[in-house]
Structures are given as C-alpha cells and as structure tokens.
N, C-alpha and C positions, 0 to 999 in steps of 0.2 A: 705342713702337708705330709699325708703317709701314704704309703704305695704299700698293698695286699700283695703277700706271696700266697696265691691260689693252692690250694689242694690239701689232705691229710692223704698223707702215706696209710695210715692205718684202713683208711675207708677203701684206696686202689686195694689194697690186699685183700679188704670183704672181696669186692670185685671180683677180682681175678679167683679167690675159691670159690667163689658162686660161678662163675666161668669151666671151673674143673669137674665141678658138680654136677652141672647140664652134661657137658661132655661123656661124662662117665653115664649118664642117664638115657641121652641119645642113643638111637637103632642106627642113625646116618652115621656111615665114616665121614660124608663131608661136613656136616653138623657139628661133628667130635671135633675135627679138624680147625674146624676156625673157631670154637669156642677154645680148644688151647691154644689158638694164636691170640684172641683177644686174652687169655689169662696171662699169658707174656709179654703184652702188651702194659696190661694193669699191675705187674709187678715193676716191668721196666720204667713206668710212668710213679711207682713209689719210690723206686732208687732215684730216680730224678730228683724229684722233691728233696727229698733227703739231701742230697749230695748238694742240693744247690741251697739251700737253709746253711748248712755247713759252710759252704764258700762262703756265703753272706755273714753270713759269723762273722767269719776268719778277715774278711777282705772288702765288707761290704761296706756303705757308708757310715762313717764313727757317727751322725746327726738322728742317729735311732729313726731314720723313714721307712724302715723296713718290720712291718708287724712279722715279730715272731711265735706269734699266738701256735699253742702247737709243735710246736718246734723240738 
C-alpha cells in the first residue's frame, strides 16, 4: 500500500506569481489586497510541502509508503 504526499511546491509558486500579477494589474486596493494574501498563502503552502517531504525523508516510514515523486 502507498500513501500520496499531495502537491508540487513548484506549481504553488506559479500560484502565488500569477497572484502578484493580478494584483499589480488590479484598480481595487481591495482586489490588490487579497490577491497578496492568496500569494502568501501559495508560497506558504510550498514551504509546507517542502519541509514536510523533508521530515518524511528524514523520519518517515523506512517501508518506502511514501511516494516521493517530485521531491
């Protein structure tokens, strides 16, 4: 049995610049506003990935259930 660690960090970062992008493109300050919250969001959401593929490395189960595809 294998168990998916969900997500590419690389793809939250498109994310998050295509986030910075509208923003900057936006007339709304409130527009502007929550498209950099969602870009900090989609950054925060790659370090996650990251850091937890990492722990899994380092700590996770030796029985290889953990796809590291990406990693």
């Amino acid at each position: 049995m294998r168990f998916l660690m969900p997500g590419d960090p690389k793809e939250c970062r498109e994310h998050a610049k295509q986030c910075l992008k509208l923003a900057c493109e936006t007339p709304s300050p409130l527009a502007k506003a929550q498209f950099e919250d969602l870009a900090q969001t989609w950054s925060r959401l790659a370090t996650d990935i990251e850091r937890t593929r990492a722990f899994l490395a380092h700590w996770g189960p030796s029985d290889d259930r953990w796809d590291k595809a990406g990693a």
